[in-house]
C-alpha angles and dihedrals in degrees: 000000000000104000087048089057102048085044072058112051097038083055084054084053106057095030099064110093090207088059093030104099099031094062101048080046085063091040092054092050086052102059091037090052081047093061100046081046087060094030091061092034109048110009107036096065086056085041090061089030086062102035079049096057084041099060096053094052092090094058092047097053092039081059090046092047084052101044090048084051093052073046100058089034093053088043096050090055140087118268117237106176130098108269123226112257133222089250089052090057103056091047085055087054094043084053097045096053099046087057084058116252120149102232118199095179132003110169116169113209122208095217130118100305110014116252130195116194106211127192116192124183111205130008142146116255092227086055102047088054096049080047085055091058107046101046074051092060100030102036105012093238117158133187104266089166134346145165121205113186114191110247122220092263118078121271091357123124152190117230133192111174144145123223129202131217112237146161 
């Protein structure tokens, strides 16, 4: 009885051409006043979350335009430091296969600098990442590509990469 009444009474509402206009006006403001409701609410935040990450683009590219320029600076000079041999480099790969890694290809290239591509079929991603640093300390080798490509076992990967030798 109650919910037909007030059917009836919101029909009454709307139908009565003197009150007509003046309800879909304040419709019109709710809605309105509903969407500045959301608007503050959920997209403002990601608005100045977003005008926030924007403004600092152009320092950042300034850095990266700085940092290729010290690249092409450092590739275009003479190297200094002492280059792998080939002798190093099979006692890296004797060293590497007595911990136990299950290497597909490991070819050492005599360039500037000195560069090894390295395939290895199954690691753990922890450990790739011990091995990275310590060809970093102890070679200075450092990531110039790679592709690691998630295995079936958890937390187990394939790599191909190709480390260069740096200061």
């Amino acid at each position: 009885m109650i919910k037909e009444n007030y059917l009836a009474s919101s029909k009454k509402i709307f139908e009565e051409p003197k009150n007509r206009e003046i309800n879909y006006a304040l419709l019109c403001i709710l809605l309105l006043a509903i969407f500045f409701i959301f608007w503050l609410i959920a997209l403002k935040p990601i608005q100045n979350r977003y005008e926030s990450n924007l403004s600092k683009y152009p320092a950042q590219l300034a850095r990266v335009q700085e940092l290729n320029k010290n690249l092409q600076n450092y590739k275009n000079s003479e190297d200094l430091r002492t280059k792998m041999s080939k002798a190093e480099f099979v006692k890296l790969k004797t060293t590497l296969v007595e911990e136990g890694l299950q290497l597909g290809k490991f070819s050492f290239e005599n360039t500037n600098p000195p560069s090894i591509n390295i395939q290895i079929k199954e690691i753990e991603f922890n450990q790739w990442l011990k091995l990275l640093e310590k060809l970093r300390k102890n070679n200075s080798l450092f990531v110039d590509q790679a592709r690691i490509t998630r295995s079936k076992s958890s937390g187990v990967v394939e790599v191909n990469a190709s480390l260069v030798q740096s200061p």
